[in-house]
Structures are given as structure tokens and as C-alpha cells.
C-alpha positions in Angstrom: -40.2 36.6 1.4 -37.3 34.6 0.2 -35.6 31.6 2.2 -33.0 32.7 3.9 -29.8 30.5 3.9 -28.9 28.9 7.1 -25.2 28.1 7.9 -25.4 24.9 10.9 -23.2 25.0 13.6 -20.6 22.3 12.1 -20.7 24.7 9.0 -19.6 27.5 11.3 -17.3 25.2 13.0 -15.6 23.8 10.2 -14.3 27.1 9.0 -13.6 28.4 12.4 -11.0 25.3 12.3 -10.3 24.9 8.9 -10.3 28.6 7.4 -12.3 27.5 4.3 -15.9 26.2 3.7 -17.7 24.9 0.3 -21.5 25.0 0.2 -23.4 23.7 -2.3 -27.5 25.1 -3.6 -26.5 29.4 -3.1 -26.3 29.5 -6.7 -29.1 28.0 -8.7 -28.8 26.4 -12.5 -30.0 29.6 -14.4 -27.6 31.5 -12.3 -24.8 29.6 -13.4 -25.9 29.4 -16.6 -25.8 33.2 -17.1 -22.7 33.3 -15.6 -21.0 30.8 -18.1 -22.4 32.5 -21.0 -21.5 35.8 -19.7 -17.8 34.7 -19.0 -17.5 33.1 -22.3 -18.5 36.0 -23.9 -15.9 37.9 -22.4 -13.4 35.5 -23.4 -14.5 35.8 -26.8 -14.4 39.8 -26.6 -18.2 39.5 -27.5 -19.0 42.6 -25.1 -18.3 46.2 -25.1 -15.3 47.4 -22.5 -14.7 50.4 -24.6 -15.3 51.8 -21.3 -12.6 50.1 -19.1 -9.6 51.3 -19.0 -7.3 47.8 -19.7 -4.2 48.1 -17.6 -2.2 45.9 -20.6 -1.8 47.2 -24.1 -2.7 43.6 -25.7 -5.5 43.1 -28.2 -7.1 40.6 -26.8 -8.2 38.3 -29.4 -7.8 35.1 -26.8 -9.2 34.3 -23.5 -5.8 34.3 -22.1 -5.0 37.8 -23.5 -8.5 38.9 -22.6 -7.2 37.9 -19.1 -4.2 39.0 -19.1 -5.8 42.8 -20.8 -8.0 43.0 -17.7 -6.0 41.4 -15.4 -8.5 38.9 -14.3 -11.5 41.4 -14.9 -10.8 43.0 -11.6 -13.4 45.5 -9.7 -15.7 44.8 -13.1 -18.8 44.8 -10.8 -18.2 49.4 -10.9 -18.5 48.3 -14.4 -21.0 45.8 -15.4 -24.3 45.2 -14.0 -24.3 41.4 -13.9 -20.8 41.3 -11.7 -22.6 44.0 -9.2 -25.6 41.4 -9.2 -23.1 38.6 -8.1 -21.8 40.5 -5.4 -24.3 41.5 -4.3 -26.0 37.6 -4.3 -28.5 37.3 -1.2 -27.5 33.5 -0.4 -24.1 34.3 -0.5 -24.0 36.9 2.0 -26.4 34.6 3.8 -23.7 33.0 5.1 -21.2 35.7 5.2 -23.1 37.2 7.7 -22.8 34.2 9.9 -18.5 34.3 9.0 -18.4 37.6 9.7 -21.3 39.9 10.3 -24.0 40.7 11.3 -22.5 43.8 9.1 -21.0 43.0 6.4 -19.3 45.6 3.5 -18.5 44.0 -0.4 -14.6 45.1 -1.2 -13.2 43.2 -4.4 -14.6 41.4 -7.3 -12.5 39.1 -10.3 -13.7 37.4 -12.4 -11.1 34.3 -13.5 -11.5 32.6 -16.6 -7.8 30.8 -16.6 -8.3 28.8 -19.8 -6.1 25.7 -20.8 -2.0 26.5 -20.4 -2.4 29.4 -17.9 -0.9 29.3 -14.6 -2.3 29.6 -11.0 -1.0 31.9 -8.1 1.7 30.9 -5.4 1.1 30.4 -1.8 -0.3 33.8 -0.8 -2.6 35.2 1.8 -5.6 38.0 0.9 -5.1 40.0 3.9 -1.6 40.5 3.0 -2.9 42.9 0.0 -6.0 43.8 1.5 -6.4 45.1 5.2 -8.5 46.0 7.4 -8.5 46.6 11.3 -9.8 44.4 12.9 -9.1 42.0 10.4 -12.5 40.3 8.8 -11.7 39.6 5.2 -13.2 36.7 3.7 -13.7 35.6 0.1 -16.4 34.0 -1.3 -14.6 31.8 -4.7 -18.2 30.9 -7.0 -17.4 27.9 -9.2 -18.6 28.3 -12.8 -16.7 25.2 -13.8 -16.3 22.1 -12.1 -12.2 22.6 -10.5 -10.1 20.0 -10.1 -6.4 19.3 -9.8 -6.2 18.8 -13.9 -7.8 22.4 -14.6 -5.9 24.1 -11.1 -8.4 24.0 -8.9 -7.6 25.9 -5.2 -4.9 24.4 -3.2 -5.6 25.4 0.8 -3.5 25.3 3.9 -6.1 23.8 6.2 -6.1 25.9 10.3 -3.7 28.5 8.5 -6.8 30.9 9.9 -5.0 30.8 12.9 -1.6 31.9 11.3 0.2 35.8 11.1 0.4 37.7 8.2 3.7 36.0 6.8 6.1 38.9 5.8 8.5 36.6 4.4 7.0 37.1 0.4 9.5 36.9 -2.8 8.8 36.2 -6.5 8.0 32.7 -7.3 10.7 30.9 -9.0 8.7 28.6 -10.0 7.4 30.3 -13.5 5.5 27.5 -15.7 3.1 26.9 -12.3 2.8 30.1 -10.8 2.2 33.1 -12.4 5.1 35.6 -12.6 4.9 38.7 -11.4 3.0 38.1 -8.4 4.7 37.2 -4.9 4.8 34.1 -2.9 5.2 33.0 0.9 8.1 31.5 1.4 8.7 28.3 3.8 4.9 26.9 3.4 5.0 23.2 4.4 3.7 21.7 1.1 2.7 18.4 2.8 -0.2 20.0 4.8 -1.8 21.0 1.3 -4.9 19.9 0.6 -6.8 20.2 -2.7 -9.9 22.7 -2.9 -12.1 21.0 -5.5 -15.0 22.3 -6.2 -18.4 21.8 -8.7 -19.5 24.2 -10.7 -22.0 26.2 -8.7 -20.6 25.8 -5.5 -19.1 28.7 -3.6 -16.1 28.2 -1.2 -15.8 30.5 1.8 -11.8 31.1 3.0 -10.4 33.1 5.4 -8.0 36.0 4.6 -5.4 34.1 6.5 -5.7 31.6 4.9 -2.7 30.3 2.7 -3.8 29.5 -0.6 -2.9 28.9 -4.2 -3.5 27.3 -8.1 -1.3 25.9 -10.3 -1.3 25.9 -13.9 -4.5 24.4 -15.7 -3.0 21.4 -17.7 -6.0 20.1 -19.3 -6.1 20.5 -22.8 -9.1 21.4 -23.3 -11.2 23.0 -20.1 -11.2 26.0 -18.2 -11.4 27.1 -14.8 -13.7 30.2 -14.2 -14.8 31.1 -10.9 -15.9 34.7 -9.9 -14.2 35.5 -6.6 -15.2 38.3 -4.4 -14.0 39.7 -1.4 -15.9 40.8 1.7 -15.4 42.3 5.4 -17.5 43.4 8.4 -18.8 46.5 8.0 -17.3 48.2 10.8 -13.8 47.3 10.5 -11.7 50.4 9.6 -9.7 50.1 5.5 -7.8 52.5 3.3 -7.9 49.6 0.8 -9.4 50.8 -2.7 -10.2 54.5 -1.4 -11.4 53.9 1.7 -14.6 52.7 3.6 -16.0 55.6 1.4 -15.8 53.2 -1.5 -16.9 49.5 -0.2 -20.6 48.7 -0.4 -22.5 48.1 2.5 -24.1 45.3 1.9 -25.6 43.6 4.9 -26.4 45.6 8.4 -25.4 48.9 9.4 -21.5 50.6 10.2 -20.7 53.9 11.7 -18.2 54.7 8.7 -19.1 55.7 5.1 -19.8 53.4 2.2 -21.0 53.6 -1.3 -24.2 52.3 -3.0 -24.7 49.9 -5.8 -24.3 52.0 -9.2 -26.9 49.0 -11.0 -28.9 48.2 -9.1 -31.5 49.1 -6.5 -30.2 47.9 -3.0 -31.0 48.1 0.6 -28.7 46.0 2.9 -31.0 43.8 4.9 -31.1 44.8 8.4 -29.5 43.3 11.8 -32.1 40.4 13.2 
């Protein structure tokens, strides 16, 4: 029987206060290594997504218009077996079912590679785009490299847990940080910022509260790839992405449907 991760009680604390938590030794070195070659390969266009449907008409013959072609390789895990395999990592939902379980269903996978020159996302919170009642939503950010505030690293609001839902969103105007396109929180007091750095293997747990954001990666020469997925307790009621009918349950039990893993062969572990 594997070791099962277990989240301390000034783990759970922190990110009761703070909204966020980084924990180090869920993902092991050949993990990460499989990870990094797999990204780079899909920077490269070295695998087949003759299946995917790309929601840009670009060729994609450059990490950033590989990106930009699969916006951020969004909900990859309904079509690659490795992404599933990620979301579906034991350790990590070790500790999301301490955040938020004991039942706990997988929503939302990207996969960023954000190579040198591309910009980050304005203040924004997840719940905002994704809801659920109540509302659980928590992402879990894996680091494949080591983020920083040269390559754009995560930029977090610390106790903004505790906040609303800020309705008050516009398009950033500021274009050469922030990618356009997608919508910002207005009013966010910059000076209570504080920078998410992260190694590369490290996973970083935030609230869907939580105000959040990246700016551009201005090294010259390294990227910023972390697979980012997005989780909720199991019984919390969505129409996000089709319905409860389409999440995965992925730890405990729930009273309303959910799908199974299309990979691989998976039984959420049961309630202690």
C-alpha cells in the first residue's frame, strides 16, 4: 500500500488564512521528468493532435503559437493519457482531500508552457469562470520549471479566500503584461501582492477566491510550464463544462453523476 500524504495542521492553517499553499515531494524526479519531455514535445509539435480540434487557425510551428493553437492545451487530459494520469495524481489529491473533501470531483486541466516574450494573466479569480454551489474550487498549479519573477511566476493576493466574487471585471489595458483578451478585476490593491515562486516539482494549492495573476516572462531564454488543474468537492452542485455528468469523481462518493477516466483504470479511494 502506498504512503499516503499527510497535510499538518499549520499546512491546513496556512491556507485557511492565506488561500494558497506550496508543498514540496507530491511529484517525484521521474514524474517531472516525463512531464518536461512531454511538454517540450508539445511545444515542438512532436505529437499527434490530429484529433483535437484547435480553437485558432495558426500553424503552430512555435511554442507560443502551439499555445496560442490550443489555447493553453485546455481539458487535454479527455485527450491524452499522460494529462488524465496527472490529474488524477494520488499525492496530489492527498491533500485536496484535506482542502476540500473528503469527496472530491477533477473539473479542468491546462497545461501552460508560456515560453520567453509571452505574457501572464491579470488579477482574476477561478470561481468567477467556474462555479459551483457551495463554492469548493481549488487549483492545484504543478511546477515543471523552476517560477520566478524573471520567467512570470504567480503573483497572489494573500487572505483574498475570504473575499466576494468581484463583479467589477474589464479588459486589461495593460497589453505587453497581461494577456489580451482575457478580463481583469479592477481596484486590486497591488501593494498586498506577494510573489508565488515556486521550484520545479512543487505544487501550489489556491483557493478559487483567491486573486491571482502572471506577468509576462521576460527572460530571454526560459520557460514557465506548469500543469494546472482544477478541482471541487464532490457534492457541490455545477453546470460548468456539461454538468456534474462530466467531472470525474476522483476521491470519495457524491449523490450526483460523474464520469470515469477514459485512460486509465480508476477507483476513487474511499471515505476513511
Amino acid at each position: 500500500m502506498r504512503e499516503k500524504y499527510q497535510v499538518s495542521i499549520e499546512q491546513r492553517r496556512f491556507f485557511g488564512q492565506n488561500g494558497y499553499l506550496r508543498v514540496a515531494d507530491l511529484i517525484n524526479e521521474e514524474e517531472l521528468a516525463e512531464l518536461d519531455r512531454h511538454s517540450m514535445d508539445l511545444a515542438c509539435n512532436k505529437i499527434d493532435l490530429s484529433h483535437v480540434d484547435a480553437q485558432h487557425q495558426t500553424d503552430g510551428t512555435t511554442p507560443q503559437e502551439m499555445e496560442d493553437k490550443y489555447f493553453r492545451f485546455i481539458q487535454f487530459h479527455k485527450h491524452l493519457e499522460i494529462h488524465e494520469r496527472f490529474l488524477l495524481h494520488a499525492r496530489v489529491l492527498d491533500v485536496l482531500e484535506v482542502l476540500i473533501g473528503p469527496d472530491v470531483m477533477a473539473m479542468q486541466s491546462m497545461l501552460f508552457l508560456k515560453p520567453p516574450g509571452q505574457p501572464g494573466q491579470a488579477y482574476h479569480q477561478d470561481s468567477h469562470y467556474i462555479k459551483t454551489a457551495p463554492d469548493t474550487l481549488c487549483g492545484a498549479w504543478i511546477a515543471i520549471d523552476d517560477a520566478d519573477e524573471e520567467n512570470g511566476c504567480m503573483g497572489f493576493i494573500p487572505g483574498s479566500n475570504h473575499e466576494p466574487i468581484y463583479k467589477d471585471i474589464e479588459q486589461p489595458e495593460n497589453t505587453e503584461d497581461f494577456k489580451e483578451g482575457l478580463t481583469e478585476v479592477q481596484g486590486v490593491d497591488n501593494d498586498r501582492e506577494i510573489l508565488g515562486s515556486a521550484k520545479a516539482g512543487e505544487v501550489v494549492f489556491f483557493h478559487g477566491h483567491l486573486l491571482h495573476r502572471s506577468r509576462r516572462n521576460e527572460s530571454k531564454d526560459r520557460f514557465r510550464r506548469a500543469y494546472v488543474c482544477h478541482y471541487a468537492n464532490a457534492r457541490a452542485y455545477t453546470e460548468w463544462g456539461g454538468g456534474n455528468a462530466e467531472q470525474i469523481l476522483v476521491r470519495g462518493r457524491t449523490h450526483l453523476p460523474y464520469t470515469k477516466p477514459k485512460f486509465i483504470d480508476f477507483e476513487p479511494d474511499p471515505v476513511e
